[in-house]
C-alpha positions in Angstrom: -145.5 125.8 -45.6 -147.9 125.9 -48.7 -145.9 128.4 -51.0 -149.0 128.9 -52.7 -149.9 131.4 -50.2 -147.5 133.8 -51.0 -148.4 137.1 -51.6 -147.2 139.1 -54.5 -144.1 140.7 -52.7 -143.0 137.5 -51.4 -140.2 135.0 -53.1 -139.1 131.8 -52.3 -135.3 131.0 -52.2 -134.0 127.2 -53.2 -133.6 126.4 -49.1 -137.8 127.3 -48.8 -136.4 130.4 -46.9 -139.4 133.0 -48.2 -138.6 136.9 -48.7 -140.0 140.1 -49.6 -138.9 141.8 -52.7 -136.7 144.5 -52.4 -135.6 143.0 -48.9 -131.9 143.0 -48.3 -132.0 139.2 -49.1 -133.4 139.7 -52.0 -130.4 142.6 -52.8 -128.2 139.9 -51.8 -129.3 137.2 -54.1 -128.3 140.1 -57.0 -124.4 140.2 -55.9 -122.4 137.9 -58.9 -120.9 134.7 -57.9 -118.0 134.5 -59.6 -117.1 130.8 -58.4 -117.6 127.9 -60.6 -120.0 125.5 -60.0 -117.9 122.8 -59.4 -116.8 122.3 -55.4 -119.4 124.9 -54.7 -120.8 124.1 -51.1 -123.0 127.4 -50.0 -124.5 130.1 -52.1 -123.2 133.4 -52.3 -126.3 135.1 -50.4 -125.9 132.1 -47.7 -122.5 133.2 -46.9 -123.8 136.8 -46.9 -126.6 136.3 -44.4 -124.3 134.2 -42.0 -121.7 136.9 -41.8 -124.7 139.7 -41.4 -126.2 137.9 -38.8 -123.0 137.2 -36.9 -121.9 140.7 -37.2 -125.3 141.7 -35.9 -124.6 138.9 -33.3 -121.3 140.9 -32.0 -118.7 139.1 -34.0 -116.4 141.1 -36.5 -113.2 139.1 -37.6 -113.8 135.6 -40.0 -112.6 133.1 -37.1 -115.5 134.5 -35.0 -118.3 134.6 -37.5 -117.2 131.1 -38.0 -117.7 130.1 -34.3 -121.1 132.6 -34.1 -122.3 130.3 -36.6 -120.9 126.7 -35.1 -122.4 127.0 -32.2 -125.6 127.6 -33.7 -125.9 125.2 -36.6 -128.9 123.8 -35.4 -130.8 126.9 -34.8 -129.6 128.3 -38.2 -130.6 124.7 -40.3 -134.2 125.3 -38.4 -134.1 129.1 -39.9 -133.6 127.6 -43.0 -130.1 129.3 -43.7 -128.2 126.2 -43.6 -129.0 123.3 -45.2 -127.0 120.6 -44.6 -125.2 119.5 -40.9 -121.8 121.3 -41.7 -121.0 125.0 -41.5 -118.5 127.2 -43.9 -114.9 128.1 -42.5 -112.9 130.6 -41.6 -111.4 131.0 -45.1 -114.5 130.3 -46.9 -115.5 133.8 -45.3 -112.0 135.3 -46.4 -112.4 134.3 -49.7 -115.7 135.8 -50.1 -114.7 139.1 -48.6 -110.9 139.1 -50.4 -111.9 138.1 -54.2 -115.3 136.6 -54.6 -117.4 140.2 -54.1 -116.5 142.7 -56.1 -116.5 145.8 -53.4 -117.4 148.3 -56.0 -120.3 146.8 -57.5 -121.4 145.9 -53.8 -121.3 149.1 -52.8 -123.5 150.4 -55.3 -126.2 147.6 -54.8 -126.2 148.1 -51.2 -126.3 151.9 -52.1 -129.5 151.0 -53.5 -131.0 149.0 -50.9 -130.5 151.8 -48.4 -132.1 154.7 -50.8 -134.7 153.1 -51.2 -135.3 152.9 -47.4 -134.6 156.3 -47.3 -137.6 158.4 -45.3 -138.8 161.5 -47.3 -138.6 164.6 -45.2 -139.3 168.3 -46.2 -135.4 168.9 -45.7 -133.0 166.3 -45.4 -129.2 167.3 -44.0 -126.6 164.9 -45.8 -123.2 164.6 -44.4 -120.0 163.8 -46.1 -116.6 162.3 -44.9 -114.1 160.2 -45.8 -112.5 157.9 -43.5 -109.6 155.3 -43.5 -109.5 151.4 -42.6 -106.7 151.7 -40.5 -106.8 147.8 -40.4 -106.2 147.8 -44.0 -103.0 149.4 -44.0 -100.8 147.0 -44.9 -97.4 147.0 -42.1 -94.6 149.2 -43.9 -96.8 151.2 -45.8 -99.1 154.3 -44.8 -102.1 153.9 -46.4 -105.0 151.6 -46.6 -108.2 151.5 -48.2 -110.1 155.4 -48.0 -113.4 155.5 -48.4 -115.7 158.5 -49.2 -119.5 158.5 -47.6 -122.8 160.1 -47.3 -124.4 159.5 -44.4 -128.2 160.9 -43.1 -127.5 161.0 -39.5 -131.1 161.3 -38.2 -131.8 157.9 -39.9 -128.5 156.5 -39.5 -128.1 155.1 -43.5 -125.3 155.4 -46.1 -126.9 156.3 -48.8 -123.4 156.3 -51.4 -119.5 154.9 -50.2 -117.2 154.6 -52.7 -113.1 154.0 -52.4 -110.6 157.1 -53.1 -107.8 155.5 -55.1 -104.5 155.8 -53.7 -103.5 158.2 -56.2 -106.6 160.7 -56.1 -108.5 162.2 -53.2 -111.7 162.9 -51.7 -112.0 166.2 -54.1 -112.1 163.8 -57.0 -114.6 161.0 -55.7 -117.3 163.9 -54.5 -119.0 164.7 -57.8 -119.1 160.9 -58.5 -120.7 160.4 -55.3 -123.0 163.4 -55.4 -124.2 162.3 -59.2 -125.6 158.5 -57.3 -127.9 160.3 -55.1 -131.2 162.8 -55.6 -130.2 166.2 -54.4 -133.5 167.8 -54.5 -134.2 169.5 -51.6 -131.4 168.4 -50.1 -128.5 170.3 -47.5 -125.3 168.6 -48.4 -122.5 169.3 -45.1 -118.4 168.7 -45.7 -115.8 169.4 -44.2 -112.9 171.8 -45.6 -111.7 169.3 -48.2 -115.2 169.1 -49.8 -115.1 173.2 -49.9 -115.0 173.2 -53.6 -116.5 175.6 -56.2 -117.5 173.0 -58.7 -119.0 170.8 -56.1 -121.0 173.9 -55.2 -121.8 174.5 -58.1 -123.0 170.9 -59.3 -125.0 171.1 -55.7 -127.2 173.8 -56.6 -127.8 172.7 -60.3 -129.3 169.7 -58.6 -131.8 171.7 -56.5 -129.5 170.7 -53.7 -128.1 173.6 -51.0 -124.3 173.0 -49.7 -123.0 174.3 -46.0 -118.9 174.3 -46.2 -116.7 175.0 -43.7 -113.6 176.9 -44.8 -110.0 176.8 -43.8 -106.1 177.1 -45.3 -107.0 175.4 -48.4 -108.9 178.2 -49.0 -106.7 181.4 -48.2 -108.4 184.3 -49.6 -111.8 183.1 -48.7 -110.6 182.3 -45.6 -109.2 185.8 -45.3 -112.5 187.5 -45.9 -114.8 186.2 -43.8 -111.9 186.2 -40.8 -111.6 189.8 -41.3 -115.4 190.6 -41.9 -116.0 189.4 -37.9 -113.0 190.6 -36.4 -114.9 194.0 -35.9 -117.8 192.2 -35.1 -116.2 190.5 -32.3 -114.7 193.1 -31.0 -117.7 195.0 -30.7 -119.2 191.9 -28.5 -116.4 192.2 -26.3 -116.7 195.8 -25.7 -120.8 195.5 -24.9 -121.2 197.4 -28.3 -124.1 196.4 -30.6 -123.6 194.1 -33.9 -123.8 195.4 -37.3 -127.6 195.3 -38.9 -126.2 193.1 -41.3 -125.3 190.4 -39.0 -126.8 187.5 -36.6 -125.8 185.9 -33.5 -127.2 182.7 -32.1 -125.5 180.7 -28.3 -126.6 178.1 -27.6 -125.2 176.0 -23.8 -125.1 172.3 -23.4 -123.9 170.2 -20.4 -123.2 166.6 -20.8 -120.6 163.7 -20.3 -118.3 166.0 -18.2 -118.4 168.7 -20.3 -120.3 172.2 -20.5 -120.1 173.4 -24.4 -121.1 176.5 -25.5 -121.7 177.8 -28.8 -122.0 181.1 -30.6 -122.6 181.8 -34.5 -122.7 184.8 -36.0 -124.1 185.1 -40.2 -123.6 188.3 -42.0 -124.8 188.7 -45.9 -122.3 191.5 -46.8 -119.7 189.2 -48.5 -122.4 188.0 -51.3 -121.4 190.3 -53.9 -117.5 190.2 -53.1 -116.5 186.7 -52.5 -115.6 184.6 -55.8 -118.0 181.9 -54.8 -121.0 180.6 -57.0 -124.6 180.9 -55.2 -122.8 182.2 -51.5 -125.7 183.8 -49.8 -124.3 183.8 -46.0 -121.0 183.5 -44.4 -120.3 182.7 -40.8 -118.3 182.2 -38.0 -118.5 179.4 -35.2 -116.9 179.6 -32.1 -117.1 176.4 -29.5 -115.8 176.8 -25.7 -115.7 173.7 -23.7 -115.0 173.1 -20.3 -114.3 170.0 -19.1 -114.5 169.0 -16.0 -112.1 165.6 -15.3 -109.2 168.5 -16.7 -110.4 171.6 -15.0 -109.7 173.3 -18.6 -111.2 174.5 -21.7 -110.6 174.1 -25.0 -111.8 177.0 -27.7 -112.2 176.2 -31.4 -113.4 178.6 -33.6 -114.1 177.9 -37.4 -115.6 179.6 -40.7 -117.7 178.9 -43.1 -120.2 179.8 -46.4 -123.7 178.5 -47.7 -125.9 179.1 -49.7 -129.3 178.7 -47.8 -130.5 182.7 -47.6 -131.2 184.2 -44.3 -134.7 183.2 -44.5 -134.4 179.8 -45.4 -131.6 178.9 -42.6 -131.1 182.0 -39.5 -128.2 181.5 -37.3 -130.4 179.6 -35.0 -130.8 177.0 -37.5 -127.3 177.3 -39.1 -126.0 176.5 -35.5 -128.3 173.8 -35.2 -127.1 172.4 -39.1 -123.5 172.3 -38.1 -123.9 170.6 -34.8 -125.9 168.0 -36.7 -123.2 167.1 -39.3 -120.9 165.6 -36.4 -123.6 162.7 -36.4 -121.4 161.2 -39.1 -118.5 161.3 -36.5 -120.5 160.3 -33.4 -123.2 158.1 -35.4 -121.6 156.6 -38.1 -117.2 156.3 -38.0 -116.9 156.1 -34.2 -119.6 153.1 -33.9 -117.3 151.0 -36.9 -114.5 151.8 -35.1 -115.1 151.2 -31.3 -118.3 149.1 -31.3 -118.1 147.3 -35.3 -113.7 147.2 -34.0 -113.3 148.6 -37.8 -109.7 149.5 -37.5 -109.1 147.3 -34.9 -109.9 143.7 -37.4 -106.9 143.0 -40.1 -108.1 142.9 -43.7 -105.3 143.7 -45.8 -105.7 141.5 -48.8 -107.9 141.8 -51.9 -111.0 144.1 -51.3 -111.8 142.6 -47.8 -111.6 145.6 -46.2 -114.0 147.8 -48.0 -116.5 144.5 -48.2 -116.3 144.2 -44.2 -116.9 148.2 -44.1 -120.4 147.9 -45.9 -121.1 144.8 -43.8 -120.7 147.5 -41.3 -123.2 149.9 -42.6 -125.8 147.7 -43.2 -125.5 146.3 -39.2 -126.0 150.2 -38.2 -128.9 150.6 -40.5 -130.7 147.6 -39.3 -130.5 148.3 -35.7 -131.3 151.8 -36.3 -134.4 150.6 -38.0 -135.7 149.2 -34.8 -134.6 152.6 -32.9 -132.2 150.8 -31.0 -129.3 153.9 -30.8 -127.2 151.5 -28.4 -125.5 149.9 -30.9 -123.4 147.5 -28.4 -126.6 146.5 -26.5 -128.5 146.2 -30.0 -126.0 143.3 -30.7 -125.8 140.9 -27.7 -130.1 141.3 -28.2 -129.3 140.0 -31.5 -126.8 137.5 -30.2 -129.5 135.6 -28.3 -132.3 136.4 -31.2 -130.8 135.1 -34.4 -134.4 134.9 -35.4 -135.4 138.7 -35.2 -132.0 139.5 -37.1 -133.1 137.2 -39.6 -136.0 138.9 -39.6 -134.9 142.4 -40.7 -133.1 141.2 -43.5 -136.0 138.9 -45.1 -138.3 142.0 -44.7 -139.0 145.4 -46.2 -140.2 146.9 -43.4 
């Protein structure tokens, strides 16, 4: 290839491998190698590729990225990845993920990578959840590495993840978390833990809106709003009329065995009593599902405050918000788990767990950049095509 030809966005790597700027190779190329020179075989991005690309291929646990990557030496030393006729082992991979990438400053590179790839929209929903590496718990103790996310579930990107140190929790990563990201505009979702008054307030100072749902950790606020619909309710069942002051929104689904329906209601009247900063609606959700395999149903019903205004968000499109925030359940935590085999892979030493959980991220975002939603499918495609994997991470776009 003549390199001379290069346009202004592209790079060229020591291997002649040629990349865009601000392409996840080039991101990679930033992470510190802390290894000395001396005995040094691969380059840190080299090792980071082949492990991308064999995760993408449908591997997840070091012995198989080293076999993904065996068996296709040749194809790989054509790609220019490799560059000489041997391949890395298992524990080269270990040591990379255990000591040799610091997770931290990993995740906040790669947190970078995917804002920028983040698609401006008029109103962007943000979802945040923490979940646990259940394959990081080490045997005899009960807990493992936590980590704390926000995810956009329509475009299928972690935007922030950071650990919660064993000694803290979520309530105390948030407004670290919420400080990396630009609020403007945008509708942050969490569950009951996240129901804070000093995360609502840091929310709205950021020209950000908040949706909370509320439960025991709350009591009085809890309290309120439970007693505020128990009239309303009760009118509902009796045929009577709601108040003025409140809205009611159903909505039916059928799907996967199951027919869901869905009722919120929104009233106003609890802005000038509740103790919260910027409340301007409170609700109350109520989910019925019958399912079909059981012959049974299930009813759920929970509460919750925000402070998008009747006009900016009806119950219509408060229902339609809190269906949406289980895309981080659905979208993001149940693919690592069951498709990526999160829990399922043993990393219990050094930082490999949280390492392996962003190599996780970054394998949903790139198939979700092609629109290919079935992730399992999305990676035997990518098992055959090495090359097109390659591809997405040497580009932008």
């Amino acid at each position: 290839m003549d390199y001379t030809q290069l346009s202004p966005t592209q790079e060229v790597d020591g291997n002649g491998l040629v990349f865009e700027m601000g392409s996840l190779y080039e991101f990679f190329m930033r992470v510190q190698d802390v290894r000395s020179a001396k005995g040094k075989r691969y380059r840190l991005a080299t090792l980071l590729v082949l492990m991308l690309l064999a995760k993408m291929g449908g591997e997840d646990k070091p012995s198989g990225i080293t076999d993904w990557v065996a068996e296709r030496k040749e194809q790989l030393m054509v790609l220019k990845i490799l560059m000489r006729d041997a391949v890395p082992c298992h524990m080269t991979y270990r040591r990379v993920l255990q000591e040799i990438v610091d997770a931290q400053g990993f995740d906040v590179l790669i947190s970078q990578y995917h804002q920028q790839r983040l698609k401006e929209e008029q109103e962007i929903l943000l979802a945040m959840d923490g979940k646990t590496l259940r394959g990081t718990i080490p045997f005899g103790e009960l807990r493992g590495t936590h980590l704390l996310a926000v995810y956009v579930p329509k475009q299928g990107l972690v935007l922030v993840q950071a650990q919660v140190d064993h000694k803290e929790n979520e309530i105390v990563v948030a407004p670290q978390v919420l400080r990396q990201i630009n609020l403007c505009g945008a509708i942050i979702i969490g569950d009951a833990m996240h129901t804070q008054r000093e995360a609502s307030r840091q929310i709205v100072e950021a020209g950000g809106h908040f949706l909370w749902f509320v439960k025991g950790n709350q009591p009085r606020t809890l309290w309120a709003i439970e007693k505020l619909f128990i009239h309303e309710v009760c009118n509902l069942r009796q045929g009577a009329s709601l108040s003025k002051e409140v809205q009611m929104c159903s909505r039916v689904s059928k799907g996967h065995g199951r027919l869901e329906t869905r009722m919120l209601m929104t009233s106003t009247l609890l802005n000038d009593y509740l103790d919260w900063p910027h409340v301007a609606q409170v609700f109350r959700l109520e989910r019925t599902v019958w399912h079909n395999r059981y012959k049974g149903k299930t009813r759920e019903i929970v509460y919750g405050l925000t402070d998008l205004a009747p006009r900016q968000a009806n119950s219509a499109r408060l229902l339609a918000l809190s269906r949406e925030y289980w895309g981080i359940e659905n979208g993001l935590h149940y693919r690592r788990d069951v498709t990526l085999h999160e829990d399922a892979t043993r990393l219990t030493i050094g930082q490999s767990g949280h390492n392996m959980a962003i190599l996780n991220n970054l394998v949903l975002g790139l198939c979700l950049r092609l629109n290919l939603n079935n992730l399992a499918q999305a990676r035997r495609h990518f098992c055959a095509r090495p090359d097109q994997a390659l591809k997405l991470i040497l580009e932008t776009q």
